[in-house]
C-alpha positions in Angstrom: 114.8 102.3 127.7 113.3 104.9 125.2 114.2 108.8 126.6 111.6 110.8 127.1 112.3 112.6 123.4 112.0 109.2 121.6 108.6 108.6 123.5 107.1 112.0 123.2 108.1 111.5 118.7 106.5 108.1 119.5 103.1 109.2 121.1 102.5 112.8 119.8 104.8 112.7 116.6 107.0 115.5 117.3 110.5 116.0 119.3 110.0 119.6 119.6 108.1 120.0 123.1 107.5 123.8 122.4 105.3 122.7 119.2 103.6 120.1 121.6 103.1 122.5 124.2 102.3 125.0 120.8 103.6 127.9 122.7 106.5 129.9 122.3 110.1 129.1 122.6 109.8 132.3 124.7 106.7 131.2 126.8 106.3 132.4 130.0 105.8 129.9 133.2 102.3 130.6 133.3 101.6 129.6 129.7 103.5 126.6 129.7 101.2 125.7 132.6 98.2 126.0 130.8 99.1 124.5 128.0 100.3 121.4 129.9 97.1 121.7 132.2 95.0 121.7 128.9 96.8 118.4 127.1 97.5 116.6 130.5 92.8 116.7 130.5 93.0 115.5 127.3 94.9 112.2 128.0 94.2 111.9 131.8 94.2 108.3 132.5 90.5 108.8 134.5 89.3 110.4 131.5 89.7 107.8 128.9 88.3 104.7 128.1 89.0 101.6 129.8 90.5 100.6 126.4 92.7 103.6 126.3 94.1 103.9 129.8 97.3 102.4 129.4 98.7 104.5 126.5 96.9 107.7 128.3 99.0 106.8 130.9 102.0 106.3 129.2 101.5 110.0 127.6 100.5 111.5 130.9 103.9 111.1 131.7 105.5 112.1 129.4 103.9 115.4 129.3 104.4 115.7 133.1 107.9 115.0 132.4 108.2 117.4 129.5 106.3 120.1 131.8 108.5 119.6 134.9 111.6 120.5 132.1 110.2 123.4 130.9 109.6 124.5 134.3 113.1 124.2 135.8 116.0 127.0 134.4 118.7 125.1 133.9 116.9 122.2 132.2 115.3 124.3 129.9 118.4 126.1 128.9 119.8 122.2 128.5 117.4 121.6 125.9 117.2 124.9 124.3 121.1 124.7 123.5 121.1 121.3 122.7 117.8 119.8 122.3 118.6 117.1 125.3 116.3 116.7 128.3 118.3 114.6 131.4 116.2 111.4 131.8 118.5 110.3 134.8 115.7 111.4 137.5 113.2 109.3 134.9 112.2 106.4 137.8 111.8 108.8 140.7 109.1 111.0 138.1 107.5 108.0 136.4 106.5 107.3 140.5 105.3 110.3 141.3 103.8 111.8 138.2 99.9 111.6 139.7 101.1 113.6 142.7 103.3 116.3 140.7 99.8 116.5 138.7 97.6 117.2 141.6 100.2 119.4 143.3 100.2 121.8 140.5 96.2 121.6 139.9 93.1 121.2 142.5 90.1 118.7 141.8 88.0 119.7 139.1 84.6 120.6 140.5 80.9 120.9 138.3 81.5 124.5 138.8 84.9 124.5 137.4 83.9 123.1 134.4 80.5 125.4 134.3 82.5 128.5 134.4 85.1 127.5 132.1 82.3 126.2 129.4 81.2 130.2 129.5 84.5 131.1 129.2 85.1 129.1 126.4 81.7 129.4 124.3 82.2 131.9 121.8 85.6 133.0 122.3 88.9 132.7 120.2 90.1 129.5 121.8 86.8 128.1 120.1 87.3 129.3 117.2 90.5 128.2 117.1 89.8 124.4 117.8 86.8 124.5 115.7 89.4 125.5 112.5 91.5 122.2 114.0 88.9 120.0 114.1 87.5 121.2 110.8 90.6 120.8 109.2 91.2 117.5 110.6 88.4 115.9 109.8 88.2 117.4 106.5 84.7 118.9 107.5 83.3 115.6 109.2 80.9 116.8 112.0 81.6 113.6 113.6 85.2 114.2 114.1 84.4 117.5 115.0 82.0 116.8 117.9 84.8 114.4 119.2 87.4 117.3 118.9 85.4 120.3 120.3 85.7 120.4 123.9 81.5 121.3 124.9 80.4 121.1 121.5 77.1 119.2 120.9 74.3 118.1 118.2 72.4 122.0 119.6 75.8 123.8 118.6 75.6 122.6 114.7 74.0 126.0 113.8 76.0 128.2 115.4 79.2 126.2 114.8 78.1 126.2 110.8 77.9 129.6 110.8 81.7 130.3 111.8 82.9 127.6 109.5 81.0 129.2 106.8 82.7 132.5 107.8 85.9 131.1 107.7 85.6 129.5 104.3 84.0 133.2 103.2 87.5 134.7 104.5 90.1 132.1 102.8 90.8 130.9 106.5 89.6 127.5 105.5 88.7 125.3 102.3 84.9 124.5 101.5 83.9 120.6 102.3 80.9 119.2 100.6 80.4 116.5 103.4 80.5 119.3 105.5 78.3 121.8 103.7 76.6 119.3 102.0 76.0 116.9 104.5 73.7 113.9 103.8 70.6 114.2 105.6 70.9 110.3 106.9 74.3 110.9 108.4 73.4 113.9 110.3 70.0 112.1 111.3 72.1 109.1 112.5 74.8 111.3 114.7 71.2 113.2 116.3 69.8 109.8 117.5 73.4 108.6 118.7 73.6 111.7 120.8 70.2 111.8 121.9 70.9 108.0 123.6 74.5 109.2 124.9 72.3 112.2 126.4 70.1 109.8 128.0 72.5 107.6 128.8 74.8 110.3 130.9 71.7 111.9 132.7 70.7 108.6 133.9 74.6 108.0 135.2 74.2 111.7 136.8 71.2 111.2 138.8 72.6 108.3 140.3 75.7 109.6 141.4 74.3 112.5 142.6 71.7 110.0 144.3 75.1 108.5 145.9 76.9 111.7 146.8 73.3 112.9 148.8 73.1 109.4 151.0 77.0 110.2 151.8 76.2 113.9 153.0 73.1 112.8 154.8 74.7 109.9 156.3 77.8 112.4 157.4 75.3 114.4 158.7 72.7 112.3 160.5 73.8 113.0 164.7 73.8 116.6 163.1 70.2 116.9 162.1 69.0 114.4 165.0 70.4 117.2 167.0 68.8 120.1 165.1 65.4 118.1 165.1 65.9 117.3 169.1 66.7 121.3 169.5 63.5 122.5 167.5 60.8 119.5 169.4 62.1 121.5 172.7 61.8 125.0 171.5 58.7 124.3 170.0 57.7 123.1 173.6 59.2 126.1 175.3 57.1 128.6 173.1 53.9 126.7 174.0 54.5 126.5 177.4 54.9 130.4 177.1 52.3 130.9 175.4 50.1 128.3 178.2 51.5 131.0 180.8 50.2 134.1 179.1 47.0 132.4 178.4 46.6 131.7 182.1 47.9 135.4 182.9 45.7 137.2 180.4 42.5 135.3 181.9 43.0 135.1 185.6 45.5 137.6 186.5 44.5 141.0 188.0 47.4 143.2 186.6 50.6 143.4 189.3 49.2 142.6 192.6 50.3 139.9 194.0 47.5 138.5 196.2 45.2 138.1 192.8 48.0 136.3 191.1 47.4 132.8 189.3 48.6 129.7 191.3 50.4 127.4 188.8 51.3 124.9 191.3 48.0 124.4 192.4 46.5 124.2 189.3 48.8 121.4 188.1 48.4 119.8 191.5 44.2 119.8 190.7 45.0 118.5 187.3 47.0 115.3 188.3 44.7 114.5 191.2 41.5 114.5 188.7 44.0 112.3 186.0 44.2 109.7 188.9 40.5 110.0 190.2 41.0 108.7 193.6 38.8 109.8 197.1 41.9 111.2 198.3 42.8 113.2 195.4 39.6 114.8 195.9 39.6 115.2 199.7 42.4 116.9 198.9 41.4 119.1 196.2 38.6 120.2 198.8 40.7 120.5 201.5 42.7 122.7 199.4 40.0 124.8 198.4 38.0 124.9 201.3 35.2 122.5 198.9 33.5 126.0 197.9 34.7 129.2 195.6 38.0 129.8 196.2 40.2 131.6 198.9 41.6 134.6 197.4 43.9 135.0 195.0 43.2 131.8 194.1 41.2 130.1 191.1 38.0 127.5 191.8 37.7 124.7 190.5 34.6 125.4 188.3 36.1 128.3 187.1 38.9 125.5 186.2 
């Protein structure tokens, strides 16, 4: 079975995991984690394509195994002195390399990758992989929107303008296809993006269209509840508001003996619903069939 050495020269070309990790043989913890945080995205197995996914994998392991080495003191120290890395735990980490991954890292979020797009527009680490991918393309845009982490067909002007400051400075050599770029080509990659555009809005909306059902399914006995709650307050307040109605037009300030009779006048209302004799007979009994007794309210005034 390959070691981890011979597969890491296989896949990335190199033996020497510092140049891999392109940090220092010095590097702190903390740097060696983000540089294996930033390779480990670029070969994630659920990033790729379907195509791609089972050499993404096969690299995704090594450079968890090549992180979890750099990460333990003795085993760096091992390979520092004598360029060996122990492959003897090799079937236990093969195993568990997903879970060592999300153990070190939390689930990307929109956000993340929002703030992090800021981060990164503009500063040094651009520049830096703009100079890359110029170089290694050989000034082909092409290569270069493929390299560019967040760089698309908009960024051309502004991502000419530090090329041509670089090439200005010596930092770089000048590419015709690059300076000089054929108006057919660069019309070609514009309507290939504009479809991609499309084509990744239209996979957006519907998975945003998914992730809404599933929030509104969780939350359905919720806002039945909430809707249940409101219909009775809602209720409440109107039956409040009935009572100082009533007050307001029949009431007589604090004296009890001119106070409104809300029993009564509910009583009144359901005999005249029904409609029957003796509904009536009793309504007149009640009020004496003229006026009112006092304190209380006729049935005219009603």
């Amino acid at each position: 079975m390959p070691s981890t050495l011979d597969l890491c020269e296989k896949l990335y070309g190199t033996r020497d995991v510092y140049a891999l990790f392109e940090v220092d043989k010095k590097a702190k913890e903390s740097e060696i984690k983000k540089a294996y945080y930033k390779l480990s995205l670029k070969v994630h197995p659920d990033r790729v394509k379907e195509e791609d996914k089972q050499e993404a994998t096969e690299k995704f392991k090594v450079l968890s195994k090549i992180h979890s080495v750099l990460s333990d003191a003795p085993k760096r120290a091992l390979y520092d002195e004598k360029g060996i890395i122990d492959d003897d735990d090799e079937e236990s980490l093969g195993a568990n390399w997903l879970a060592m991954w999300q153990q070190f890292f939390k689930p990307i979020t929109t956000e993340d990758i929002s703030n992090f797009e800021k981060e990164y527009t503009g500063s040094e680490l651009e520049r830096n992989d703009i100079r890359k991918a110029y170089l290694g393309g050989k000034g082909c845009l092409n290569h270069m929107l493929n390299s560019v982490p967040f760089m698309n067909c908009e960024d051309e002007p502004r991502i000419a303008v530090i090329v041509k400051e670089m090439i200005a400075a010596g930092e770089v050599p000048e590419y015709k296809i690059f300076t000089e770029e054929p108006k057919a080509k660069r019309d070609r990659r514009h309507k290939k993006y504009a479809k991609e555009a499309r084509e990744a809005a239209a996979i957006k909306e519907k998975l945003e269209k998914k992730e809404n059902e599933k929030r509104q399914s969780a939350s359905g006995a919720t806002s039945l509840e909430q809707q249940i709650a409101l219909r009775q307050a809602d209720r409440q307040a109107g039956f409040a508001s009935l009572l100082d109605k009533l007050a307001q037009k029949y009431g007589d300030g604090d004296d009890d003996e001119d106070a409104f009779d809300l029993e009564q006048y509910v009583a009144k209302k359901k005999s005249k619903a029904k409609g029957t004799p003796q509904g009536k007979k009793k309504q007149q009994g009640a009020t004496g069939g003229k006026g009112v007794k006092e304190g209380r309210v006729s049935k005219k005034s009603l």
